[in-house]
C-alpha positions in Angstrom: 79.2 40.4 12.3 76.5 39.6 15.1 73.4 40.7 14.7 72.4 44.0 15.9 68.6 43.7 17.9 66.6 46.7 18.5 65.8 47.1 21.8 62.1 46.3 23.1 61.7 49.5 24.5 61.5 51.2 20.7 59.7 48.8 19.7 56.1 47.4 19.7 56.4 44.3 18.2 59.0 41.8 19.1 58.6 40.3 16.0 55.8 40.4 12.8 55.1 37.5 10.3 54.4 37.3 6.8 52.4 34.4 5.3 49.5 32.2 5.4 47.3 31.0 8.0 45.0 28.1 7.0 42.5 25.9 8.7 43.8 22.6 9.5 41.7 19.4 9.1 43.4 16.7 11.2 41.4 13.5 11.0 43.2 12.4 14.1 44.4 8.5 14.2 42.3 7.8 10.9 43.2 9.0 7.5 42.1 11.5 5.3 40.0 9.6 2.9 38.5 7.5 5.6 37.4 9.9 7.8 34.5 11.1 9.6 35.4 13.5 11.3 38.1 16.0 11.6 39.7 18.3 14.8 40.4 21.8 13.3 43.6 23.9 14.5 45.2 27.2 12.6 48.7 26.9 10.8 50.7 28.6 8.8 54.6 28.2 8.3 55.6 31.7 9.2 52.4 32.0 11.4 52.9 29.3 13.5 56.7 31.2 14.2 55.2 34.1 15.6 52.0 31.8 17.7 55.3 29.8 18.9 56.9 33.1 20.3 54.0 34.3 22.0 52.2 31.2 23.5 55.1 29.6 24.8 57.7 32.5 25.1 55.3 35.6 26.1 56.6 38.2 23.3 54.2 40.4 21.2 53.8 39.2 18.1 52.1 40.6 14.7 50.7 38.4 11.7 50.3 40.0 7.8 48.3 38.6 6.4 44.6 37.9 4.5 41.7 35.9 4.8 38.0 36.2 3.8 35.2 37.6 5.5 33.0 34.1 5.7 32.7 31.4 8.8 36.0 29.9 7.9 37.8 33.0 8.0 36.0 34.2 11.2 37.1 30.6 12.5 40.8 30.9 11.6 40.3 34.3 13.7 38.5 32.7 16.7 41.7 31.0 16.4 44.2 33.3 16.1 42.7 34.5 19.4 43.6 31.4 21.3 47.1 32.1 20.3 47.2 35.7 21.4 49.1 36.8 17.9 47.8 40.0 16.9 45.6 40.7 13.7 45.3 44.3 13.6 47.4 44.1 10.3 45.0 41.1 8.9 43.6 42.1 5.4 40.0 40.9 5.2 38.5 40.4 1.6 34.8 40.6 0.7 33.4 36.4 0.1 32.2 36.5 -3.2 29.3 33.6 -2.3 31.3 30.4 -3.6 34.7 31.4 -3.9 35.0 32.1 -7.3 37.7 34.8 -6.9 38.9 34.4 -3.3 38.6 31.8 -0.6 40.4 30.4 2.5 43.2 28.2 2.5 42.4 24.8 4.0 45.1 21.8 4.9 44.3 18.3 5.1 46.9 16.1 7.2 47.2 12.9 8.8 49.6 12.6 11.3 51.1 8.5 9.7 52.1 5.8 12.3 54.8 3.5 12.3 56.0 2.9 8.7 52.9 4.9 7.0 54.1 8.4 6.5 52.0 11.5 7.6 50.1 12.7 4.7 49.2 16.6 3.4 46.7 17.5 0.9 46.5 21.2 0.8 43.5 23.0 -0.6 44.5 26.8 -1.1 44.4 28.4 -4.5 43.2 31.5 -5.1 43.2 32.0 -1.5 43.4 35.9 -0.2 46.6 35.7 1.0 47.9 34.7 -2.1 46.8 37.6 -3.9 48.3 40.5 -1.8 50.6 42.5 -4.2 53.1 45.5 -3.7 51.4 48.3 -2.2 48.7 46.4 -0.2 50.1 46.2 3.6 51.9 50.1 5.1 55.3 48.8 6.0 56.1 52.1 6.7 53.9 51.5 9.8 54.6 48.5 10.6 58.7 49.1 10.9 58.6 52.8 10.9 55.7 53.6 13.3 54.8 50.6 15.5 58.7 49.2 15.3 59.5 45.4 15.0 63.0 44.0 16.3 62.2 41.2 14.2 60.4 39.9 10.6 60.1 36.7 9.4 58.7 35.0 6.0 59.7 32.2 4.1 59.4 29.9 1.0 56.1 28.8 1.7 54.4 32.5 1.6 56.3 32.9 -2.0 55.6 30.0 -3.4 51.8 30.7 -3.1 51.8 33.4 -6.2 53.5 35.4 -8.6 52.8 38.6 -6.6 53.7 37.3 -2.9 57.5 37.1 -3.7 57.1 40.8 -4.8 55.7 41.4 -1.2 58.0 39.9 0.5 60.7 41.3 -1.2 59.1 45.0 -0.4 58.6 44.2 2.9 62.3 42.7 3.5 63.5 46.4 1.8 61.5 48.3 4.4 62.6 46.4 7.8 66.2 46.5 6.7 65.6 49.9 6.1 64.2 50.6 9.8 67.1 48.4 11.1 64.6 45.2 12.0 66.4 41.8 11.3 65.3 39.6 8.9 64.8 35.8 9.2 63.9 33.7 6.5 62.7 30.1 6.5 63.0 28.3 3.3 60.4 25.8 3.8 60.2 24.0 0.4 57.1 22.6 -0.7 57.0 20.1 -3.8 53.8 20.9 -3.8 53.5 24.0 -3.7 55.9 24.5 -6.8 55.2 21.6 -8.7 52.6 23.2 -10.9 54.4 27.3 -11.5 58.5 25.5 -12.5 59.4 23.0 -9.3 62.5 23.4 -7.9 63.9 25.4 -10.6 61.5 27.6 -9.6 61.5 27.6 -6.4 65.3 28.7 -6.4 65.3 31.2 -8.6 63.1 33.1 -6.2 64.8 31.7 -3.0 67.8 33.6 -4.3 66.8 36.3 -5.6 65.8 37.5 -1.7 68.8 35.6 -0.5 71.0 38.4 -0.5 68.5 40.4 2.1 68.6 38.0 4.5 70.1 38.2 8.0 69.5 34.5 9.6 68.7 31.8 7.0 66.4 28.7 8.4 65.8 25.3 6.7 65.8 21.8 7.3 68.1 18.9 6.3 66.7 19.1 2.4 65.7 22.7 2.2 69.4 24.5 1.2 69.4 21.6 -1.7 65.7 22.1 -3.5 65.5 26.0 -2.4 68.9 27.1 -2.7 70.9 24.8 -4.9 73.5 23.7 -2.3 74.2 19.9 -2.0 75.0 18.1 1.2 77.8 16.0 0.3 76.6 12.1 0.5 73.1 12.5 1.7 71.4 9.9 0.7 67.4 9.7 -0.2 66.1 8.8 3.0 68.5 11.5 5.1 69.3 8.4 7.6 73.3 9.9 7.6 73.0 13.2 9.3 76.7 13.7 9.6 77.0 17.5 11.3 80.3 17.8 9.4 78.9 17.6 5.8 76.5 20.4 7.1 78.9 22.3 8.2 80.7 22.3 5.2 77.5 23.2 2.9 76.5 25.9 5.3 79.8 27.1 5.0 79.4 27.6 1.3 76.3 29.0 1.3 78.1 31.6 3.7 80.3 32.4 1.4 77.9 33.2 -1.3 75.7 35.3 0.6 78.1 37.1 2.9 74.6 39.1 4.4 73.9 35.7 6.5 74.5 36.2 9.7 73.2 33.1 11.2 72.4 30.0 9.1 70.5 27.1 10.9 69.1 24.3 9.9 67.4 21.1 11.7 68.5 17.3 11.1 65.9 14.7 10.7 65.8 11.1 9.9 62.9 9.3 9.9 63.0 5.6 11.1 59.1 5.8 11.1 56.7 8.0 10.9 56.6 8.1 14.9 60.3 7.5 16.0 62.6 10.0 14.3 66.2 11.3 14.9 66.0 15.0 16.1 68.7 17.7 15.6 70.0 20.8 14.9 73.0 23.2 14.3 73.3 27.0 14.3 76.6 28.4 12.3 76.8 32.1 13.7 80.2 34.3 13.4 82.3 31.4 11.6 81.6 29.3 14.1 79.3 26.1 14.7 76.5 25.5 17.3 75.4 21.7 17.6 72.0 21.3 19.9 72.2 17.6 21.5 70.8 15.1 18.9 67.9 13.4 20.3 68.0 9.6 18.6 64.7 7.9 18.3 62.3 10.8 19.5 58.7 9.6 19.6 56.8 11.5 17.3 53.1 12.1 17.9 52.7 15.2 15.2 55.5 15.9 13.2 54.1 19.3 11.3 55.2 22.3 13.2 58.6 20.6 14.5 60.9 23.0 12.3 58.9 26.6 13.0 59.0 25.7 16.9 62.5 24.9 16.2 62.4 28.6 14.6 60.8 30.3 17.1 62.8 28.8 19.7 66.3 30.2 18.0 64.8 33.5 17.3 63.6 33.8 21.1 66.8 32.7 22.1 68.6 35.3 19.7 66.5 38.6 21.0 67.0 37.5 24.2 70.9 37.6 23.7 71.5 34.4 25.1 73.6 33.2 22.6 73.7 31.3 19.7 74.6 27.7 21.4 71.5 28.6 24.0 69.2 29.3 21.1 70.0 26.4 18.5 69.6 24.6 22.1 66.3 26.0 22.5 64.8 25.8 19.2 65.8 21.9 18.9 64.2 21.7 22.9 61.0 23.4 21.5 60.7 22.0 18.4 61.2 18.3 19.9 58.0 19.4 22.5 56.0 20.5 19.8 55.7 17.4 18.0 54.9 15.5 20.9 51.5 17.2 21.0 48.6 17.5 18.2 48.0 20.3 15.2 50.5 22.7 13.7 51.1 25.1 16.6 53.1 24.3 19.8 51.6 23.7 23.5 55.0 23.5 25.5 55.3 26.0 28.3 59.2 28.0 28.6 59.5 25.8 32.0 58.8 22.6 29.7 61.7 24.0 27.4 63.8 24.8 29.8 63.7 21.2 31.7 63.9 19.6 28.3 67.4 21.8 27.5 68.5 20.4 30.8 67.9 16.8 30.2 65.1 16.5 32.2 62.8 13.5 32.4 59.3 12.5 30.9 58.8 11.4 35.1 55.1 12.2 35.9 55.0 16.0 37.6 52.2 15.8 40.3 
C-alpha cells in the first residue's frame, strides 16, 4: 500500500521532529583531548532531519523538544535560528545553577583522518529532553490543530530515558490518528544503551513501536542491533555490501511488520575514516530502489550522512516523486553533507540535483 500524504494546503507543518538537540564541540583537525579550541554547531538525530528539509529543501519544519533556560540553551536557540526550524513547540526548563537536576546535552566529536576513526564522546544525562514524559507536549495541537503531513523520531530520542519511549509512543498514536505518516530512524547508539540493557534493550523498545511505523530508516548495522534482523554474511567491518543480502533481510523485516510501507536503509563501508563506499536502497510496494553506489567518496564529516540521507527520501516522498527519485535523493544529499563540517547539511537543492545527475566537482565561477 503507498503511502497516503496529506496535502500542504491542510497542513502547517510539512513535517515535525521529536528528539534531541545538543551543542556540538568539533575540535576541528585536532582531537578531543588535545584541543584548544572547539567550533560549535547544533545536532540532533531527528533534528538535524527536519534542519535538512528546511535549509536545503525550503519546507516548514517543527522541532519537540526541551532545553534549559541558561547560555547554552540560548546558544543551541541562536542556532536553531540559523536553520530556520521552528521552536514554538520547544519546552524550556528553569537552570537550577549547576545542573543538578537538568542540563543541556553536549557532544564531543572529532571528525578522524585516514585510518584514525572519528571519535564521539557525548555528555547528556539528565538533560531536559530526556525527562519529557506522557502528557508534557499537546499533540492534539500539533496533528489536530496546526496539521503535520509528516513526524519523525528515532532510536536515539528513546534511548535517552525510560520516559521518552513512552513519548514517542504517545506521540506516534496521535499522528496516525490525524492521518500524518510516520517515519522512524533507528539510529542505534552503543552508547547510548550500554549502561540501561545494550542491545537487548535497545530492541525490545525498537519493537515495541515497530508495529506503528510507516517508513522504517537505518543504516547497514541498524536492523541487526535495533531490530534483531541479520544480514546474511556481513562481516565486522561491513566491507561486503551486497544489495541482495539487504534485500533479502528487508524483506523479512517486511514480513513481520506488515505496517512498513517503505524500509530504507544506507550502505557504508569504510576504507578509512575519509574515503568510504556510499549507498543506499529504498524497498517500497514489494519492490527495490537502489541509489548509484558512490565507491571511495571522500569524506570530510561523516556525522549527519544518514539523517541528510533521511531528509532527502522523505523530501522526495511528499513531493511524490517516487521512491527511486527519493532513495536517489537522500543518497545525493547525504553524500553532500558529509563533504562539509558539523552535524547539519550545507548543500543547496541545485547542488543535489547536479549531484543526482552525475555532475562534476568542476569549479562553478
Amino acid at each position: 500500500m503507498p503511502l497516503k500524504i496529506k496535502s500542504r494546503n491542510d497542513c502547517r507543518w510539512d513535517l515535525v521532529s521529536l528528539g534531541e538537540v545538543m551543542l556540538r564541540l568539533d575540535p576541528a583537525d585536532a582531537r578531543i583531548h588535545t584541543a584548544r579550541s572547539f567550533q560549535v554547531w547544533e545536532g540532533g538525530g531527528e533534528y538535524n532531519v527536519a534542519r535538512g528539509l528546511k535549509r536545503c529543501f525550503g519546507l516548514d519544519t517543527s522541532i519537540v523538544t526541551a532545553l534549559v533556560d541558561n547560555p547554552v540553551g540560548r546558544l543551541v536557540q541562536d542556532l536553531i535560528y540559523q536553520g530556520g526550524v521552528d521552536q514554538s513547540h520547544v519546552t524550556w526548563s528553569k537552570y537550577d545553577g549547576v545542573g543538578r537536576a537538568v542540563r543541556n546535552g553536549l557532544n564531543f566529536t572529532e571528525r578522524g583522518f585516514g585510518v584514525r576513526a572519528a571519535l564521539g564522546c557525548s555528555d547528556r544525562g539528565h538533560t531536559a529532553v530526556s525527562q519529557l514524559k506522557p502528557g508534557d507536549v499537546d499533540w492534539n495541537q500539533i496533528f489536530g490543530v496546526e496539521g503535520a503531513r509528516w513526524f519523525h523520531t528515532g532510536g536515539i530520542f528513546c534511548a535517552l530515558s525510560e520516559t521518552t519511549p513512552l513519548v514517542a509512543h504517545e506521540a506516534i498514536q496521535s499522528a496516525k490518528k490525524h492521518g500524518t505518516v510516520v517515519s522512524y530512524d533507528l539510529n542505534y547508539r552503543p552508547s547510548l544503551w550500554q549502561g540501561i540493557g545494550g542491545s537487548k534493550r535497545g530492541q525490545q523498545v525498537n519493537r515495541d513501536l515497530a508495529p506503528f511505523i510507516d517508513v522504517m530508516l537505518g543504516n547497514e548495522e541498524d536492523f541487526t542491533a535495533a531490530l534483531g534482523f541479520e544480514v546474511e554474511g556481513l562481516d565486522e567491518q561491513h566491507s561486503q555490501l551486497e544489495v541482495e543480502k539487504f534485500r533479502r533481510m528487508i524483506e523479512r523485516a517486511a514480513a513481520e511488520f506488515p505496517n512498513f510501507k517503505v524500509v530504507a536503509t544506507t550502505l557504508r563501508h569504510a576504507r578509512t575514516a575519509t574515503i568510504n563506499d556510499w549507498g543506499a536502497v529504498c524497498y517500497c510496494a514489494g519492490e527495490l530502489y537502489q541509489a548509484p553506489l558512490r565507491e571511495q567518496l571522500e569524506i570530510y564529516d561523516r556525522v549527519g550522512g544518514g539523517d541528510s540521507f533521511a531528509s532527502g527520501l522523505i523530501f522526495g516522498f511528499l513531493m511524490d516523486k517516487g521512491p527511486q527519485w527519493a532513495v536517489d535523493c537522500g543518497a545525493a544529499h547525504g553524500a553532500l553533507a558529509m563533504t562539509t563540517p558539523g552535524d547539519t547539511t550545507m548543500a543547496t537543492l541545485a547542488e543535489v540535483e547536479k549531484v543526482m545527475k552525475g555532475g562534476t566537482a568542476r569549479v562553478a565561477r
